[in-house]
C-alpha positions as CSV (number, residue, x, y, z in Angstrom):
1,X,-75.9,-24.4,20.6
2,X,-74.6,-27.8,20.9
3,X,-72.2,-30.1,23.1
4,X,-69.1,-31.4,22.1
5,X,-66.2,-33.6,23.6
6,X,-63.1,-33.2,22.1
7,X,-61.1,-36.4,22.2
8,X,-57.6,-36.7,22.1
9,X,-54.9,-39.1,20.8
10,X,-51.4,-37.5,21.3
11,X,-48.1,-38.6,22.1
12,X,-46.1,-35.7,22.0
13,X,-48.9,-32.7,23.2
14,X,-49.6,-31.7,19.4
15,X,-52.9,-33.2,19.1
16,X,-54.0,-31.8,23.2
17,X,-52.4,-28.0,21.8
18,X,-55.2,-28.6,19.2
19,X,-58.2,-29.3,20.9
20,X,-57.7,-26.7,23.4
21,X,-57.5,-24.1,21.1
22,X,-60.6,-25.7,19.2
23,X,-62.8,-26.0,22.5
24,X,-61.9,-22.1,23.0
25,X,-63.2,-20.8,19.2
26,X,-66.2,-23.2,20.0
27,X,-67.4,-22.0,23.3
28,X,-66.3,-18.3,21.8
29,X,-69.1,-19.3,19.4
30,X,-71.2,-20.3,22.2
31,X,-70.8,-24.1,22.1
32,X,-70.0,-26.2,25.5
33,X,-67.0,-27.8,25.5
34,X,-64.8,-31.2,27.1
35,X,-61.7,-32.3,26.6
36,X,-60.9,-36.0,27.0
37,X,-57.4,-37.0,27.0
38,X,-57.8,-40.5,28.5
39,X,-61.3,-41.5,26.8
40,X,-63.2,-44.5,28.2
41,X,-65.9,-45.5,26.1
42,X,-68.1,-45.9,29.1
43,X,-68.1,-42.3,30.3
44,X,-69.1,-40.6,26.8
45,X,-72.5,-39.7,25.6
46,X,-72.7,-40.6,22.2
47,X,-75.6,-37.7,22.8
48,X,-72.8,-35.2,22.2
49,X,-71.1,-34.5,19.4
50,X,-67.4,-35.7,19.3
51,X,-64.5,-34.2,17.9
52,X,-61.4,-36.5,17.6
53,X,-58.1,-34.8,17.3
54,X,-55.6,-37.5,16.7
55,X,-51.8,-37.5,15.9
56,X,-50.2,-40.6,14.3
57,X,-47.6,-42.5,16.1
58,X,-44.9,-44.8,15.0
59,X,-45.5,-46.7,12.0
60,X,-49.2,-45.8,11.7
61,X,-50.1,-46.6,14.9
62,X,-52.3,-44.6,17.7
63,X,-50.8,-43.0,20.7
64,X,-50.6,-44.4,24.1
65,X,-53.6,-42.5,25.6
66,X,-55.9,-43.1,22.8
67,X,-55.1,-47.6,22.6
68,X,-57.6,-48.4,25.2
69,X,-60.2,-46.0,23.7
70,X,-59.6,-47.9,20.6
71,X,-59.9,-51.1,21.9
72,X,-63.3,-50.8,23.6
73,X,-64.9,-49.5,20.2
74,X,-63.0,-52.8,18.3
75,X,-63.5,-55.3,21.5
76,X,-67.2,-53.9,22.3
77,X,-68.7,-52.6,19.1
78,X,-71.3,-50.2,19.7
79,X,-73.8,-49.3,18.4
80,X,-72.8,-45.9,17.6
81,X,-75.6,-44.9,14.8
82,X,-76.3,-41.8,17.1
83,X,-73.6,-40.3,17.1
84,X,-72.3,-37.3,14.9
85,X,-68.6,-36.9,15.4
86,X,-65.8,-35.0,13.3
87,X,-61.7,-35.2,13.1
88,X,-58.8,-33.5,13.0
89,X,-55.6,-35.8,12.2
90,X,-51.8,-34.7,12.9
91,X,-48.8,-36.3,10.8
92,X,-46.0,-36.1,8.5
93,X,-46.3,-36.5,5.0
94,X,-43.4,-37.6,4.3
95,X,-44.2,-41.2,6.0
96,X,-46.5,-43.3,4.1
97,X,-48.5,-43.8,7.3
98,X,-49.4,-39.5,7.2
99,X,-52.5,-39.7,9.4
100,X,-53.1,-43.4,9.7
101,X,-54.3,-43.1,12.5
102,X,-57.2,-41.0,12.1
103,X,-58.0,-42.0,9.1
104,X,-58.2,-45.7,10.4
105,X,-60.2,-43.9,13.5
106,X,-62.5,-42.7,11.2
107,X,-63.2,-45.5,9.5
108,X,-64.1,-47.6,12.7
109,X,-66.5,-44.5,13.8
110,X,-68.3,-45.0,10.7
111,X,-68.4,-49.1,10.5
112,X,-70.1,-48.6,14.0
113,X,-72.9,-46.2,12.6
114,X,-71.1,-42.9,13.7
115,X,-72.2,-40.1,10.9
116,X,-69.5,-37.7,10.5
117,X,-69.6,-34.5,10.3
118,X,-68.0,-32.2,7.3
119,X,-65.0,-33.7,6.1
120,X,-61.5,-34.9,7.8
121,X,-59.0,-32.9,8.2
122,X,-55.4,-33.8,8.0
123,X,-52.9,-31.9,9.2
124,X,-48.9,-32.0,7.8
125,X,-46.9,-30.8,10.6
126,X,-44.0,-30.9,8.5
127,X,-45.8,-27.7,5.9
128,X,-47.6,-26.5,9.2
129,X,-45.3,-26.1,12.3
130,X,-48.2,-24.7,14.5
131,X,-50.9,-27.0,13.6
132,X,-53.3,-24.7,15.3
133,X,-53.4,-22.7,12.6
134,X,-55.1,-24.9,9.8
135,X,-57.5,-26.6,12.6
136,X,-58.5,-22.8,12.8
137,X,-59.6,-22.3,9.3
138,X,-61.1,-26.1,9.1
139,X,-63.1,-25.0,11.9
140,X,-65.2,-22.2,10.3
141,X,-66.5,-24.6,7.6
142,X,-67.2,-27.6,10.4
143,X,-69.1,-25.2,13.1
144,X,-71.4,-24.8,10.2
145,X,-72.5,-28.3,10.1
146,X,-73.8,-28.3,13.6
147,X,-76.3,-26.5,13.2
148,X,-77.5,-27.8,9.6
């Protein structure tokens, strides 16, 4: 089975909630399991696999605990063309900013060589009040692509 760090970016617990119950169904499933909720770029292994679960704060913008994450991949730039990562973003869609910021995450995974894993998903916590729920059934689909 494989090893993966769950990240988090979360301002109000949402995005935390998530990841715990995700590193639970994956170590149920026989996967190994970290959560990170104050990443530094230089204590991950871009040898495991990492799943970001990011909420959107603000006008777009990431949360508090996730900035200085952000700024050693847009300061630093590494070369990240090892690593296999996937996401799980938390917003509102009723702003036009619904999970800016992992989509804009995303996007600076993959300008540094990151490949990710099965596709995104975004979360609208104003249709799905326990958020948990749909990172659930998203995860059946992505535990299959670690072991493709």
């Amino acid at each position: 089975m494989r090893y993966i760090t769950l990240i988090t970016g979360s301002t109000l617990g949402g995005a935390e909630y998530v990841a715990d119950h995700l590193s639970e169904l994956l170590e149920q499933h026989g996967h190994s399991t970290d959560i990170i909720n104050q990443a530094d770029l230089e204590q991950l292994s871009t040898d495991h696999i990492w799943l970001l679960v990011c909420s959107t704060h603000g006008a777009g913008e990431f949360p508090d605990n996730i900035q200085p994450f952000i700024e050693q991949l847009t300061s630093q730039k590494p070369d990240l063309s090892t690593l296999q990562y996937g996401i799980v973003g938390l917003g509102d869609s009723s702003y036009d900013t619904f999970c800016a910021a992992a989509k804009n995450l995303d996007q600076q995974l993959a300008s540094l060589g990151a490949t990710r894993l099965g596709e995104r998903l975004d979360i609208d916590v104003s249709q799905d009040p326990v958020p948990e729920d749909p990172a659930e059934l998203w995860l059946e689909t992505w535990k299959n692509t670690l072991c493709e």
